[in-house]
LUMROVEX-347880 format. One record per residue: y, x, z of N, C-alpha, C in turn. Coordinates in steps of 0.02 Angstrom, whole numbers, plus 50000, padded with zeros to 5 digits. Example, Ala and Ser with C-alpha at 12.3 -4.5 7.8 and 13.67 -1.06 7.14 Angstrom:
! residues 2
497165066050390497755061550390498355066050390498885064250354499475068450357500025064550394
***
This chain:
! residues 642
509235202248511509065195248499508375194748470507825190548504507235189448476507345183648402506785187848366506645185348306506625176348314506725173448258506795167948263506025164548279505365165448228504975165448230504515168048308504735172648324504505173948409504445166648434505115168148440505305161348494504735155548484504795153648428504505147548393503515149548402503245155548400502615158848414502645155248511503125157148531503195158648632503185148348649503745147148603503685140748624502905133048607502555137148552501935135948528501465137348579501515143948616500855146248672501265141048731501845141148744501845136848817501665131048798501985124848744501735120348748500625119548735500455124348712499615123748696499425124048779499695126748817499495129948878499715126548944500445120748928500455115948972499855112348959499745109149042499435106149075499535098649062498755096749046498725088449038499095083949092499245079149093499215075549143498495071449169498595070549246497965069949265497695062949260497095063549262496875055049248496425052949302496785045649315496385042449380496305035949364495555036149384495435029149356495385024849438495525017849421495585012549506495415006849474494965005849522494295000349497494464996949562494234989049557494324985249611494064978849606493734972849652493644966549639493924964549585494624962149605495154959849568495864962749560496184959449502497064960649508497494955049470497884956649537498524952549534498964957449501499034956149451499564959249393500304957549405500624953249425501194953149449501644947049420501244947649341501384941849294501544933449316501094931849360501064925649382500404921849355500014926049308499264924049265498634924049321498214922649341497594921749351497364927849344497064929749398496804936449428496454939049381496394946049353495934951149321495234949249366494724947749342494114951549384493704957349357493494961549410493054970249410493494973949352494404972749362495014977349331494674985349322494984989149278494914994549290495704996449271496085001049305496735004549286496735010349292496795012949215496865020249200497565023849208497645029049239498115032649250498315037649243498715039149184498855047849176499735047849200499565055149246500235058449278500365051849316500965049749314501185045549348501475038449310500925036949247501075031449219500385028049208500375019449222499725019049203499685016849117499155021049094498915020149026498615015349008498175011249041497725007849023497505000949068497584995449052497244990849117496814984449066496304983149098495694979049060495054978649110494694973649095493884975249118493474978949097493034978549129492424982949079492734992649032493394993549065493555000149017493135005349026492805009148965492545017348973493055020949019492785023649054492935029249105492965035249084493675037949059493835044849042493125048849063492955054749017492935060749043493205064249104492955067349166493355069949185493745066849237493735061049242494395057349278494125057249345494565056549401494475054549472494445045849484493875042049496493765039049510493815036249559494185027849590494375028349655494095019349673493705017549676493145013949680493495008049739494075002249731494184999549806493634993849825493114995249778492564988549806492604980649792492814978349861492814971649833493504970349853494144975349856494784974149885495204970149815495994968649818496184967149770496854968549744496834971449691497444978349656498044973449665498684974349668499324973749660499734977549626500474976049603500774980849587501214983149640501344989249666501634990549726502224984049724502464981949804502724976849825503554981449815504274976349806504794977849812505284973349871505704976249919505894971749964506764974949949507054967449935507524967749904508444968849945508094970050014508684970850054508094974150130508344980350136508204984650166508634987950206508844989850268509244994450309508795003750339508455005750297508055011750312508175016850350508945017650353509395022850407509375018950466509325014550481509455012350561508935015550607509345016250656509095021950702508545017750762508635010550749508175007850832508875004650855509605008850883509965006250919510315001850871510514994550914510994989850885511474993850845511584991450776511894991050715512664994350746512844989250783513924989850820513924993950867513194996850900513335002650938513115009750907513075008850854512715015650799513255022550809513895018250800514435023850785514645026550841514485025350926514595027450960513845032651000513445028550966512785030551012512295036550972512645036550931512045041350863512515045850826512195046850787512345052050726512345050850653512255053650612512285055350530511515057750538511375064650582511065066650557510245061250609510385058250637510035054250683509675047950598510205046650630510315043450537509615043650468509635050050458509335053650415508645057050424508485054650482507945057750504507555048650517507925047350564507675040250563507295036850493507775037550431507695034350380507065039050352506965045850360506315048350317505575042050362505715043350429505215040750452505185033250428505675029250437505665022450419505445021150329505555027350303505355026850237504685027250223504335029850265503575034550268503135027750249503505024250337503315016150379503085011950319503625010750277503815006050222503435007950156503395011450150503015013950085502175013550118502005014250182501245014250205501205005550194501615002950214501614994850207501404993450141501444996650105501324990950032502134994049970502454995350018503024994349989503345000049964503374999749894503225005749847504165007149822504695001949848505315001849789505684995549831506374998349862506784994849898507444998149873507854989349899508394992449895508844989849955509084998149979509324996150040510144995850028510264992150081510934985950091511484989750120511274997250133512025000550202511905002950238511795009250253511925010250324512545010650360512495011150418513015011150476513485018450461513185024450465513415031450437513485029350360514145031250327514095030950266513605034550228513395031850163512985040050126512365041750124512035039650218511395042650237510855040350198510925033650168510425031750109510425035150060510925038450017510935042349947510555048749975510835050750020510485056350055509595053750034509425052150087508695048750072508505045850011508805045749960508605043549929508615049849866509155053249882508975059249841508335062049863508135064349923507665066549937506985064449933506995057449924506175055049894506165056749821506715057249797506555060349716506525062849721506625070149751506655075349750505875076949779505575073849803504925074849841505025080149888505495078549924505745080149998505305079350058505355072050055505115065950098504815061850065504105056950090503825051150060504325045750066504195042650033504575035150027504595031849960504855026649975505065020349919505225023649877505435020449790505885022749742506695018649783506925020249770507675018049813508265015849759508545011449797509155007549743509685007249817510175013549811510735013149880511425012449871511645008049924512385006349920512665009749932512535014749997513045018550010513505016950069513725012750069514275011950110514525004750109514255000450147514444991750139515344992050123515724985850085516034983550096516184977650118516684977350198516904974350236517654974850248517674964750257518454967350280518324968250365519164967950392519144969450451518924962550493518584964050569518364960950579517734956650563517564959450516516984955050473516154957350468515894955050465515014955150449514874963350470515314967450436514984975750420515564979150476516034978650516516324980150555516034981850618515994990250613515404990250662515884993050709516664994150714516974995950762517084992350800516624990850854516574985550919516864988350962517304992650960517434996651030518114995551020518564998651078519265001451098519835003051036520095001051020520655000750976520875009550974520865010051050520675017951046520505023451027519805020151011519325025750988519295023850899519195031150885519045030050790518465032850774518055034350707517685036050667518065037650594518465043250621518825042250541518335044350474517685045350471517135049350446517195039450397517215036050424516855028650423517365025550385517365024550315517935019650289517775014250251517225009950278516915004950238517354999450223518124996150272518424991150293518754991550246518934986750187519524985750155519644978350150520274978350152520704970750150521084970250097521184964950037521274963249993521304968349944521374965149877521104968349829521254976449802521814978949827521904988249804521194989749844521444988849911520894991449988520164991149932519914984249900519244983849893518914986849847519414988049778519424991549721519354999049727519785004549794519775009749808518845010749840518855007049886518165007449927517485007049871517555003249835517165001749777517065007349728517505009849713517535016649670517525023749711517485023049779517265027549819516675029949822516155023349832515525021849841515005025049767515385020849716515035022449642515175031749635515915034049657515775041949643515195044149682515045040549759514615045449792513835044549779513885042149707513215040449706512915034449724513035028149710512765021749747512525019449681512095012749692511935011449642512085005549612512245002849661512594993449660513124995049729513494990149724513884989249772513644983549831513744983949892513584978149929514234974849961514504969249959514974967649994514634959950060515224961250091514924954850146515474951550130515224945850111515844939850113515954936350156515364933050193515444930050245515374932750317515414930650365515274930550447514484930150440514204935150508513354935750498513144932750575512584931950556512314932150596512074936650661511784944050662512094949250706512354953750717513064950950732513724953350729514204948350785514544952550817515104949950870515644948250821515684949750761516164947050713516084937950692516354937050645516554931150626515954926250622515944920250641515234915750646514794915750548514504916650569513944915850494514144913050426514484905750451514664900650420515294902650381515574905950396516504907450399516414912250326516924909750290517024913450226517584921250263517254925150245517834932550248518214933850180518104934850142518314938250063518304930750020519044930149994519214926849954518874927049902518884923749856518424922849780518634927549726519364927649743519794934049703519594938649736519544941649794519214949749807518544951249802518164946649816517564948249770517514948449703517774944549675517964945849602518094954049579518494957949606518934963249614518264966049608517864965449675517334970149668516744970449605516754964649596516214964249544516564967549489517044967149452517464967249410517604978349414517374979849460517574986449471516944988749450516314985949489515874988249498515394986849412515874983749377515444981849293515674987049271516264989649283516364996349231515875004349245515545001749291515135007549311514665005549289514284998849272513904998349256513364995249290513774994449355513234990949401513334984849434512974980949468512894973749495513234973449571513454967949608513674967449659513124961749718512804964549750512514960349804513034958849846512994954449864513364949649931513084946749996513344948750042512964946450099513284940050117512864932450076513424925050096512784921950162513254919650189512724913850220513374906950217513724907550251514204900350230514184898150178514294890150144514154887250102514564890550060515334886550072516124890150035515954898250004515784901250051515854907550037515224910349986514534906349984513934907849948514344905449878514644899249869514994897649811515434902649792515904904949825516624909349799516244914349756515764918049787515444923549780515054922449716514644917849706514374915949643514854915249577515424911949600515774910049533516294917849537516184922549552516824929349563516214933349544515564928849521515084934649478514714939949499514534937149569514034943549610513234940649589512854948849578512204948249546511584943049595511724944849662511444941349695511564936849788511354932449795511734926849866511134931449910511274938149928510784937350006511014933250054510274932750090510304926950142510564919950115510874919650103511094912150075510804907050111511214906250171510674899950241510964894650229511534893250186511994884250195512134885250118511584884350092511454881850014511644872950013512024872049954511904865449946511694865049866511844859049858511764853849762512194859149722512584859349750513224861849688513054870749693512714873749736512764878149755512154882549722511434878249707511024879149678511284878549595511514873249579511824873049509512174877849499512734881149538513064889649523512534893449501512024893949556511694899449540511274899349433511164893649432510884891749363511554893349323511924891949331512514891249281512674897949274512694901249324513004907549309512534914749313511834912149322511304916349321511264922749354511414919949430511514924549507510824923049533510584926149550509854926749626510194924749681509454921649699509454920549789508914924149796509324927449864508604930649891508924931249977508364926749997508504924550063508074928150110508274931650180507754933850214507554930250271506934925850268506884921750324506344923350390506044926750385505874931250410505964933950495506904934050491507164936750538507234931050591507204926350566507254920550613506474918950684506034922550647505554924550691505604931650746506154933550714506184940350753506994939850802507534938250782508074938550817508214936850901507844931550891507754927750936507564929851009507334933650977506764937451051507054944351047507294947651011507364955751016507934956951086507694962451122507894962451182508594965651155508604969751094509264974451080509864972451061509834961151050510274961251023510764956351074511464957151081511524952051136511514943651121511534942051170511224934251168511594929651138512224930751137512674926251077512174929551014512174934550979511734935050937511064932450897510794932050959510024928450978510304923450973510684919050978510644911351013510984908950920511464911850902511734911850812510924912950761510534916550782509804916850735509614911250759509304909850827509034901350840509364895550801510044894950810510544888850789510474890150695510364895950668510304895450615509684894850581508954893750608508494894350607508314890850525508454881750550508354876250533508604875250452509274878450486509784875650426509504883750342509164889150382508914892650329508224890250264507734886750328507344882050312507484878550247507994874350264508114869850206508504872750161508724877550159509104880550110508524883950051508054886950102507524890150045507154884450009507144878550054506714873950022506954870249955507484869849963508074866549918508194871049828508374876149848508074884049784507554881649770506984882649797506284882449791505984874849760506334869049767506404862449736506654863949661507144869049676507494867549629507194871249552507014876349543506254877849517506584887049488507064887649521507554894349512507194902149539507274907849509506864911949530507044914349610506724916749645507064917549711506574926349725507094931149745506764936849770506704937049816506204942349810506084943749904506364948749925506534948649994506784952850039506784951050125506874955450171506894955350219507184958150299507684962950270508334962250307507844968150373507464970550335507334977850395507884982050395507974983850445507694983750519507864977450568508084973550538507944965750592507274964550608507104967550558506274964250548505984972350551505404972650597505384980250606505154981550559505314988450549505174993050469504214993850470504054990250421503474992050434502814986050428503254978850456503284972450447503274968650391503804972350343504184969250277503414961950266502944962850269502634959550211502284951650271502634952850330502594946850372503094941150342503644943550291504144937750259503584934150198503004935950188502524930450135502544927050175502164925650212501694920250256502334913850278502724916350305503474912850332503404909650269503774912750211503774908950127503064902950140502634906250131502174900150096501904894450155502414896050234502314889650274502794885950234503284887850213503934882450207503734880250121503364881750100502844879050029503014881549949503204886249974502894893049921502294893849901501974893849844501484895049816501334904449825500814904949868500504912849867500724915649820500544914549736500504918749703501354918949669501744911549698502544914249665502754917549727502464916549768502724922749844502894932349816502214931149803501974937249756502324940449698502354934349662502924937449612503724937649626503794935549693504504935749710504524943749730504194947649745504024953649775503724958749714503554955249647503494960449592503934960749532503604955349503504114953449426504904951749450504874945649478505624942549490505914949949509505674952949591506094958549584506364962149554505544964649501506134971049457506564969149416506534962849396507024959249361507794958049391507714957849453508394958649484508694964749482508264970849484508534974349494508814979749440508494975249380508434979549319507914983049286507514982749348506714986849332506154984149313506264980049272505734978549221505414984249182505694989049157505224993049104504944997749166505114998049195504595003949251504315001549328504344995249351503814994549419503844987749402503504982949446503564974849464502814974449441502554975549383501794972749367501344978249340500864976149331500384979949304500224983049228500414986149204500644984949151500614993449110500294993249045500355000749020501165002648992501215009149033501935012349014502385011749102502105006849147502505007549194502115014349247502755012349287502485019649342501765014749396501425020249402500715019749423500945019749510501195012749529501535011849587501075003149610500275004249638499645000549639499865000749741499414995649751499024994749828498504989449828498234989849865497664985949857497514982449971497284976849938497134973850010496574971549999496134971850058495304970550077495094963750047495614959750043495334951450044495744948049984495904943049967496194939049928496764935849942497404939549945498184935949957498144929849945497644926749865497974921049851497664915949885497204918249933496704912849983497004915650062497384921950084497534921450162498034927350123498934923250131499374928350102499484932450162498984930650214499164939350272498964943450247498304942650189498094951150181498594955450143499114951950154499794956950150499984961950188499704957750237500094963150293499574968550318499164968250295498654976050295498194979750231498844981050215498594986750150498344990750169497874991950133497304996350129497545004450096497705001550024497855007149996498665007049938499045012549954499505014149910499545020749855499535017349795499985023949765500525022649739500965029249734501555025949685501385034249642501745031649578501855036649544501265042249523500595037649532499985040149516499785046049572500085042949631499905048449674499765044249751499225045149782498835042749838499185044049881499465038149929499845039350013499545038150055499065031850031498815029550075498095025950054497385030750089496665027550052496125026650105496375020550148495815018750197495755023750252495165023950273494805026550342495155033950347494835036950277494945046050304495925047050242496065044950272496835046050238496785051850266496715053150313496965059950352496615066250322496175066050274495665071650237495705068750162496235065350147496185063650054496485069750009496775075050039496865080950011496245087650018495535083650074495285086650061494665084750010494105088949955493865084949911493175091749905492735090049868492515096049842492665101049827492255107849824492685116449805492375116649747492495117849698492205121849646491705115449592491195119349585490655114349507490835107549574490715107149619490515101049659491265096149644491775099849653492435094449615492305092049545492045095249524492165093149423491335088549446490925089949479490325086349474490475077949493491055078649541491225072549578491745066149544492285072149510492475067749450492105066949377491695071049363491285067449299490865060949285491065058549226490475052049219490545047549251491185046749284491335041949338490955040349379490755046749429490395045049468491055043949553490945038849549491425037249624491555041449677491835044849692492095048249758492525047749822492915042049804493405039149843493465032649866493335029849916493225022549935493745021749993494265015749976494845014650027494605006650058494505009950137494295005650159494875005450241495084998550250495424995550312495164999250377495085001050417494835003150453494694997450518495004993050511495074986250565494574983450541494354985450499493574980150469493034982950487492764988050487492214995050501491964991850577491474991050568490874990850633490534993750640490154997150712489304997850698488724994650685488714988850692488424984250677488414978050625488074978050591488174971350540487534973150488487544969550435486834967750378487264966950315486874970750270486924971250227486474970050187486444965750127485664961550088485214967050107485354973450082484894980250064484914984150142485314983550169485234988650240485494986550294484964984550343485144982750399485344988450449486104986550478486144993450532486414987950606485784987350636485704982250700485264987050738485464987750787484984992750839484254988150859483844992450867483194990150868482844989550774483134991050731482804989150691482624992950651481824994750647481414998850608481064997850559481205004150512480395004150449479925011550463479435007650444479025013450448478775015950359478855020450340478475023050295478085027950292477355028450229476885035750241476785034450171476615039350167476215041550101475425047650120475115048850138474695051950155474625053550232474555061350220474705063050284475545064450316476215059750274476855058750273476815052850300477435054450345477555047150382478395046550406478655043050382479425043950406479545035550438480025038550486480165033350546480805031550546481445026650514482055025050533482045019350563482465023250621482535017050687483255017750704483505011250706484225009450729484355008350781484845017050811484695017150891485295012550906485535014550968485775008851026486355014051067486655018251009487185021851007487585023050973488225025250982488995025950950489135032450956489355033450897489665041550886490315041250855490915042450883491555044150836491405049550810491545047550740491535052350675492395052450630492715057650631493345056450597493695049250617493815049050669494005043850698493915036150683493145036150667492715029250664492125029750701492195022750733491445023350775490905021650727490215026450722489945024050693489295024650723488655019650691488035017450731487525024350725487215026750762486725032350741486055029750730485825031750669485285029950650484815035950634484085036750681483725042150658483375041750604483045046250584482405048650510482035055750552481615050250536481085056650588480295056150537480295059850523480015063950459479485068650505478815064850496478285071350522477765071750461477325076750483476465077650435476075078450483475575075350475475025077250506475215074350579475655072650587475965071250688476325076250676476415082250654476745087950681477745086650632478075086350684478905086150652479235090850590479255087950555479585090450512480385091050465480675085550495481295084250497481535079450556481855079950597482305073850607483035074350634483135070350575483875067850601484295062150621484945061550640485265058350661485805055550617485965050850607486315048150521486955046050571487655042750524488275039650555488365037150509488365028050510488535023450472489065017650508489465015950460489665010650475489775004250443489894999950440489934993350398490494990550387490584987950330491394985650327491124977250354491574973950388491284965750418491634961250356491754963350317492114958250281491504959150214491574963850172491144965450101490344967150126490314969850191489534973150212489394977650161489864982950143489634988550112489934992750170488924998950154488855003750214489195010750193489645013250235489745018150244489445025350269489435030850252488905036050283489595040350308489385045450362489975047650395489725055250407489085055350397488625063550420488135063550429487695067050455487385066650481487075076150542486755075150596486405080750607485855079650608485535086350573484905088550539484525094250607483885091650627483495097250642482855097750596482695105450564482275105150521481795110550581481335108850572480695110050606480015115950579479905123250611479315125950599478775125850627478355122250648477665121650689478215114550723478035116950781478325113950831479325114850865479535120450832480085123450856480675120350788481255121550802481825119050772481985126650733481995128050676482275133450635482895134650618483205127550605483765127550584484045122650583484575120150571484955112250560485625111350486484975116250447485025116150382485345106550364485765105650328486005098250308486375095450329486665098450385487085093850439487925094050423488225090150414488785088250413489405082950426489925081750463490075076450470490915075950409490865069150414491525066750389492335068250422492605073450396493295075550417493195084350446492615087750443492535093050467492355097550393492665104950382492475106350334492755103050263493215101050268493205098650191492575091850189492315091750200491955086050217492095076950215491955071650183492365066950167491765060050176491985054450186491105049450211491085047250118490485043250122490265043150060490075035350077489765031350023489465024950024488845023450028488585021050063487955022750070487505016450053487725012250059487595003049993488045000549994488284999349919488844996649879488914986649924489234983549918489144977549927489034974049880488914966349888488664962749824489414962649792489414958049728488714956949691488704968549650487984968449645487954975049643487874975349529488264981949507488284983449460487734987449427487204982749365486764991649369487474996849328487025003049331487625009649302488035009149358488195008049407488745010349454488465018549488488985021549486488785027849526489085029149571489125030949617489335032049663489005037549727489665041549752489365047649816489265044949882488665046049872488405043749963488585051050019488525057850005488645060550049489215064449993489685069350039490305072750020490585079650055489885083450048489965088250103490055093150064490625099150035490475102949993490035109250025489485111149963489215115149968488505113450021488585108450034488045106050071487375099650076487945094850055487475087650035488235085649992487845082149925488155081349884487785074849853487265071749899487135066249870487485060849829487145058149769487535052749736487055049549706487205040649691486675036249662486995033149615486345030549567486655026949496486315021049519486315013049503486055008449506485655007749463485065007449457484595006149404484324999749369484274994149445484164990249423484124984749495484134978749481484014973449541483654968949550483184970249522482674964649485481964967049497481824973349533481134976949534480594973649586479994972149557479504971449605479204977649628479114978249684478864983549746478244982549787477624982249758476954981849818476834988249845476734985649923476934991249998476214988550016475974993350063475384991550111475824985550161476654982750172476924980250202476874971850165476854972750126476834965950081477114966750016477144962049940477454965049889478224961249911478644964449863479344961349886479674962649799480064956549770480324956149742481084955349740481464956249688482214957549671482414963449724482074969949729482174974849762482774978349700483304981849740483844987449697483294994949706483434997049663483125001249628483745005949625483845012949646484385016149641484085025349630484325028949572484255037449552484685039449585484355043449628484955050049680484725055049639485455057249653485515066249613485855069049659485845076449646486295080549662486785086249626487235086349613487685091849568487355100949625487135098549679487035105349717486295105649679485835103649658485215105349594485125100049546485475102349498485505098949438484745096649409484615091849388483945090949364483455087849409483575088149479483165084849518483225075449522482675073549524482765065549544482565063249598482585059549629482205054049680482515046849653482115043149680481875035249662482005031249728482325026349750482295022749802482215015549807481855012249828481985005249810482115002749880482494995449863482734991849942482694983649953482354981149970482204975749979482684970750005482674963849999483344961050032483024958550107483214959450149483284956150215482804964350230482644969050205482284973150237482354978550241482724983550193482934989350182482494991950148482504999550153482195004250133481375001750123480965001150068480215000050066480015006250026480185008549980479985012049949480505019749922480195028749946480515033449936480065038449902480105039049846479785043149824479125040449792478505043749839477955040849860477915038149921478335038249967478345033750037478305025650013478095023850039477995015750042478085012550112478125007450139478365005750166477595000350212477575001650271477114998850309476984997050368477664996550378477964991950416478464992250444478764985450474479534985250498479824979750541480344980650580480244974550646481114976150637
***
């Protein structure tokens, strides 16, 4: 037996010798905090491990930290969608049990999880699959960091009676699934099924009370489960500790279900007066998915009694949300994927704020309200120090076009990057060596998540025009450098971008020229750099092509090459990201500089210090004129330009 003191020596060196948690700092236009308050502007959110520490303007920038720069995009707290089907395989729901598998099942759901979490959507809770289980499955496995995906809240296994909403045995009296025991009828049946579910790991219970919509079972409207067997369930499901969702759409049956104490009315399409007052009185959620009414209709998979029950119920959902929504009651969001393809989820804003939802309570139906339904207030829904570091960010302003929902830019959950613009496909790759610690020090920017649907070759930027045909000339003696914006496209890491030469002679005789890859975002007009190839020149002959690098080759990553307005002095940021090769990076100096050129003088020129971590100590000077670019490098000046 080791000495007591050992131990206490052993357990002293491991804890001195664990590892910090890591720190990431995410800078952005703005943020929507989740709160329902009036946007942060130029946020900064600090992040250690997988909690964020810190959120404010203007914050000092750790030591050390990875810097992740979204420009002029705007932060969120990852989105939650409050009724989810993630196991569905593609095939209709009532033909699952004949046409598929478990393990079909389970494979489906990693991918549909991947889908959903690239969406925005950081934390669902799904409603059932068809295979009992296959959600806990998946859902063990995203904790487990198995598989990407959501944080997950799973039922497990719907309860249905026979004939009803979740009765997916559409077939032959014949045939069985004895694997499949979701069906129970009055209250032993619902109580057994219920305590089935909670041993196998579920986390809430789901029951269907009423007749659905797609389903060859009972019409929508039609109460299934008495007020006493839902009761039963709720009543089972409190001693575990957990809440009961209900799938109501009939009026009768949205009532039974409310007053028998279920946590929340999904769907809820034939709301009335008395029905909204339940929900207040007895402090139950609505969370309606309307959404699907854009989608049912048309899906070729479902049959046409089906389709024709989503049309006929279209109207009457309409006024049901409008009526909640009058009524001034919290309402969550959700959206009933896979009705709605996985992947979609964040097409149910826009629907909301036609029928006159306010953007930003859209928003919080999808952060705060959620985690509040679900219990998860102390760890996701807003922005907030102590919760999990579960951010996305979109190019534009939700609370002015709530589509820029539907194209996130960037996700993390859990202080960890899924998803960051253009080169997602190279965000594991970064600098080797001094050039990593050079890239996160001092907050100098390294990471820019940019939409890729926005990126042009063409467009203007105050400071840099990239329009073909358009040249500067600069000299300084017997120095003369030439950038001209050719009237070609180069895919670079799968962006087209514009080629722009630098042709660098002395005397007439060549001394550099190369070929640059830029692109432009059309929304912010901040320039992107993507590579470039280098021919360096001895007399007359090519020596080498010393410099050359592109974006996605090598470890290799694009850089920024002018920030967009309005511009920060002290911003730093990496224009090139080539390890071991070009390691360019600029500080803003200033925006206010006068510049006399043999070209003319030019005022409120940016003024920007390039360095390099590949020779420490070196400077250059650049200044950039507005409507003109580049006037002044070094000693180059600028003398003319068309």
């Amino acid at each position: 037996m080791k000495p007591l003191f050992a131990i206490a020596a052993a357990l002293a060196v491991f804890s001195a010798q664990a590892p910090s948690p890591s720190v990431v700092v995410v800078r952005a236009a703005r943020l929507i905090d989740g709160r329902g308050g009036a946007p942060l502007t130029s946020p900064v959110v600090i992040v250690r491990g997988d909690r964020i520490a810190e959120v404010g303007s203007g914050l000092a920038i750790p030591s050390g930290a990875r810097v992740i720069d979204l420009g002029g995009a705007t932060l969120l707290p990852g989105l939650i969608d409050l009724h989810t089907h993630l196991t569905s395989t593609g095939v209709h729901w009532e033909d699952e049990l004949l046409k598929t598998t478990p393990g079909q099942a389970a494979l489906h759901g990693a991918h549909n999880a991947l889908v959903t979490l690239m969406a925005g959507f950081t934390t669902c809770r799904d409603m059932g699959p068809t295979w009992p289980y296959t959600d806990i499955d998946l859902r063990n496995a995203i904790d487990e960091g198995i598989v990407p995906g959501p944080r997950m809240l799973a039922s497990g296994n719907y309860v249905s009676p026979t004939g009803g909403a979740g009765d997916a045995r559409q077939f032959s009296i014949y045939v069985d699934v004895p694997i499949v025991k979701n069906l129970a009828d009055g209250p032993d049946e619902i109580r057994k099924v219920v305590r089935t579910n909670l041993k196998q790991g579920a986390d809430f219970i789901k029951i269907l009370g009423t007749g659905a919509v797609n389903s060859k079972g009972a019409p929508p409207g039609s109460q299934q489960y008495t007020e006493a067997e839902m009761h039963v369930a709720v009543e089972e499901a409190a001693r575990w500790g957990k809440h009961v969702a209900a799938h109501l759409h009939g009026t009768d049956g949205i009532k039974a279900g409310i007053r028998a104490g279920v946590h929340t009315v999904d769907h809820g399409s034939m709301m009335d007066d008395e029905a909204v007052e339940l929900l207040r009185t007895h402090h139950a959620y609505f969370v309606p998915t309307m959404y699907t009414s854009m989608v049912s209709p048309t899906n070729p998979n479902l049959p046409e009694s089906e389709r024709e029950r989503s049309r006929r119920m279209k109207d009457v959902k309409e006024r049901s949300f409008q009526l909640v929504l009058k009524s001034g009651l919290p309402i969550g969001f959700a959206t009933d994927a896979a009705v709605v393809p996985h992947g979609q989820n964040a097409r149910e804003f826009g629907y909301r704020v036609r029928l006159g939802q306010p953007p930003m309570a859209a928003i919080g139906s999808a952060t705060k309200t959620a985690a509040e339904i679900i219990g998860w207030s102390d760890r996701v829904g807003t922005v907030e120090p102590g919760k999990f570091a579960d951010l996305i960010a979109v190019a534009g302003d939700p609370l002015q076009d709530i589509t820029e929902l539907e194209r996130v830019a960037f996700v993390m959950k859990g202080g960890v990057v899924h998803k960051n613009g253009v080169v997602a496909q190279s965000r594991a790759s970064s600098p080797a060596g001094g050039a990593q610690a050079a890239a996160s020090a001092a907050g100098w920017i390294s990471e820019f998540a940019v939409d890729p649907s926005e990126l042009a070759t063409s467009g203007r930027n105050p400071f840099f025009i990239l329009e073909a045909g358009h040249q500067s000339i600069l000299e300084s003696g017997a120095v003369r450098l030439v950038i001209t914006v050719l009237d070609q496209i180069k895919r670079v890491a799968g962006v087209d971008t514009r080629v722009v030469e630098e042709r660098e002679t002395k005397n007439g005789a060549p001394v550099e020229v190369s070929r640059n890859y830029f692109a432009i975002s059309a929304r912010t007009h901040a320039v992107y750099y993507f590579g470039e190839d280098v021919d360096m020149y001895s007399g007359s002959k090519i020596k080498s092509h010393e410099g050359s690098w592109q974006a996605g080759v090598n470890g290799a990553r694009y850089g920024l090459a002018m920030p967009e307005e309005p511009l920060a002095v002290k911003r730093r940021y990496y224009q090139e990201l080539a390890p071991k090769i070009a390691m360019d990076r600029a500080e803003i100096v200033s925006v206010t500089e006068t510049v006399k050129t043999p070209a003319g003088e030019f005022t409120g020129c940016l003024k920007v210090e390039e360095t390099t971590p590949l020779e420490p100590g070196q400077k250059e000077y650049k200044y950039y004129a507005r409507g003109i670019g580049l006037v002044q490098d070094g000693a180059l000046k600028l003398v003319a330009h068309k």
